[in-house]
C-alpha positions, 0 to 999 in steps of 0.5 A: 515634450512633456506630452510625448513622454507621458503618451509614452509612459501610458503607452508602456505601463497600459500595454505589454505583459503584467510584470506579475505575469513575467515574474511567475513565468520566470519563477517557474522556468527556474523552478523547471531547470532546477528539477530537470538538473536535479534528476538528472544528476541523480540519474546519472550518479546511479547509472556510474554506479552501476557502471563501476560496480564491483562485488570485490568490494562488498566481498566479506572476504576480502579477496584480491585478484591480481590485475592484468596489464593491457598488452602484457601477457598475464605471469604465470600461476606460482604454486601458492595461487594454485588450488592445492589438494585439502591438507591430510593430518596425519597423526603421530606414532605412538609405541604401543605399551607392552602388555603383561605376559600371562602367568602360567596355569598351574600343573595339575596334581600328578597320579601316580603312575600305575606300577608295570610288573613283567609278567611272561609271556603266554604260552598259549592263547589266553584272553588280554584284560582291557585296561580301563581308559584314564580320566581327562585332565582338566586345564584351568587358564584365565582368561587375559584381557587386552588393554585398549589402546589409548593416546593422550590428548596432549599426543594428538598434535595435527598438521597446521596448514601452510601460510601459503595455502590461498584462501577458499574463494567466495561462492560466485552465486552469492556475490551475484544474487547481492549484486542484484539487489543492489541494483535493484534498490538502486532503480526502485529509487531511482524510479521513486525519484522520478515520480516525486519529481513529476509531482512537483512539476505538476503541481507547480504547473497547477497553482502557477499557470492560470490557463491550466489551473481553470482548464483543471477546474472546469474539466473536474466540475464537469466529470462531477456533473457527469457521475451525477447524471449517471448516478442520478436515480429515477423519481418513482411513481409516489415522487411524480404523483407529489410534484404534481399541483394540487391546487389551483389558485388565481390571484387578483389585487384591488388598490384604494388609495394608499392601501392594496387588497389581495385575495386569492381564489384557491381550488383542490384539483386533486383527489384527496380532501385537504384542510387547514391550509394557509398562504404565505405572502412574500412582501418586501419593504420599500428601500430594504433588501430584506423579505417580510412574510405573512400567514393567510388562513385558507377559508374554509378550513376543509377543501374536498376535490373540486371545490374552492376556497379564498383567502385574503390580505390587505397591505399599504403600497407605501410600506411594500414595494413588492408582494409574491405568494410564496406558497401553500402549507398545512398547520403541520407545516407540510407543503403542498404544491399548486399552480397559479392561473389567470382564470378557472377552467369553464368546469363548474367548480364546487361551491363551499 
């Protein structure tokens, strides 16, 4: 009995699901539904919003239109709802002053008037003297100035309107244009909403989900080598010329006892005349990871095309486990490319 419930306890925890699995899968079904119910509400409460909207309420005037009832025939308008013509203020009265009567221009001096005698008639023809014309009588009148026509302020009393007149009604262009954007502020955030949501859903996903998050992984790591590639530039001819080996090196080893010689036979296959050279040995101590190098000195000092150099190094087989020429430099510590072969060409080399 004690070994079927075992077998069934092993059966049980080897098999099924991880319970880290499980949980983040739980962790992240809530974490979706809380965001889904979540932009939901939000989405819905501006929609409402748009559904109840009313620019009465926003109205800096504060007007109230009256409410019809459904079925019921709407009152008649009274005389206060009416638009009513623009009040005309009328002015009061005022009597005039009355002006000052003009005094009267003085009467000239009088003259004396001629005396008239009575003479007798002619008797016959006699020629009538022509009596000189009187000189004109001049009239001096002052001029009389009219007083203008003045009303005190305190006079001028102007018609109040009446209590009843209604109030001038908004401009409905105005209420529209606000109605609008605020509808508008209401979908940019909505809209804002959304994306935020969605970038948390995302990245949710990411970090929680492993199969996505390596998918991601590796597509991205993949789009990087490609613009690597495309952007990759061409080698020119300088580049290629330099890959090219300049030396040719065949590389024996002779064991004695407890001792290994290694020499190196080097040959310039390039066109150039290269001097001061030195081999780099790689050696690797016996039970240690680590890496011992050591300088060679190429003889002779100067290598002209086509001809060949030695180099040579002696080392216990009980201190190194491993050699490796790891390669060729200058005494600048430029590093100059080369190929190991098994053999020299039949081409008679230079001797040095």
């Amino acid at each position: 009995m004690i070994g079927i419930l075992q077998k069934t306890e092993v059966s049980i925890s080897g098999g099924g699901t991880p319970w880290e699995l499980a949980l983040l899968v739980i962790l992240l079904a809530i974490l979706v539904i809380g965001l889904i119910v979540w932009l939901y509400r939000g989405v819905r409460k501006n929609i409402n919003a748009d559904d109840e909207w009313h620019y009465e309420a926003y109205s800096l005037m504060k007007t109230e239109t009256p409410k019809k009832a459904q079925g019921a025939e709407a009152p008649p308008a009274s005389e206060q709802g009416q638009a009513s013509e623009p009040s005309i203020v009328e002015p009061i009265e005022a009597p005039l002053p009355e002006l000052p009567k003009p005094a009267p221009a003085p009467a000239p001096p009088a003259e004396p008037a001629p005396s008239v005698t009575k003479q007798a008639a002619p008797t016959r023809l006699e020629a009538i003297p022509l009596v000189e014309p009187a000189p004109p009588v001049a009239h001096f009148t002052r001029p009389v100035t009219m007083p203008e026509e003045t009303v005190p302020a305190e006079e001028v009393v102007t018609s109040a309107p009446p209590a009843s007149a209604p109030q001038p009604a908004p401009s409905e262009p105005f209420f529209q244009t606000y109605e609008y954007e605020v509808k508008q502020e209401q979908r940019s955030r909505t809209a804002r909403m959304i994306a935020v949501g969605v970038i948390v859903l995302l990245i949710a996903v990411y970090f929680l989900i492993f199969p996505v998050q390596e998918a991601v992984n590796s597509a991205v790591s993949n789009l990087g080598q490609r613009l690597s590639q495309l952007l990759k530039t061409q080698p020119t001819a300088s580049d290629q010329l330099a890959t090219l080996p300049q030396l040719d090196i065949v590389q024996e080893v002779t064991t004695r006892q407890s001792e290994a010689v290694i020499t190196g036979r080097v040959r310039n296959v390039s066109s150039n005349t290269l001097s001061h050279l030195f081999a780099e040995i790689a050696l690797v101590p016996v039970g240690v990871e680590l890496t011992e190098t050591r300088l060679v000195p190429i003889k002779p000092e100067t290598l002209a095309p086509n001809q060949e150099g030695t180099y040579s190094v002696e080392i216990r087989t009980d201190d190194f486990s491993k050699y490796q020429l790891a390669r060729i430099i200058t005494a600048d510590k430029k590093e100059i490319t080369f190929k190991l072969s098994l053999a020299f060409p039949s081409a008679s080399p230079r001797q040095p």
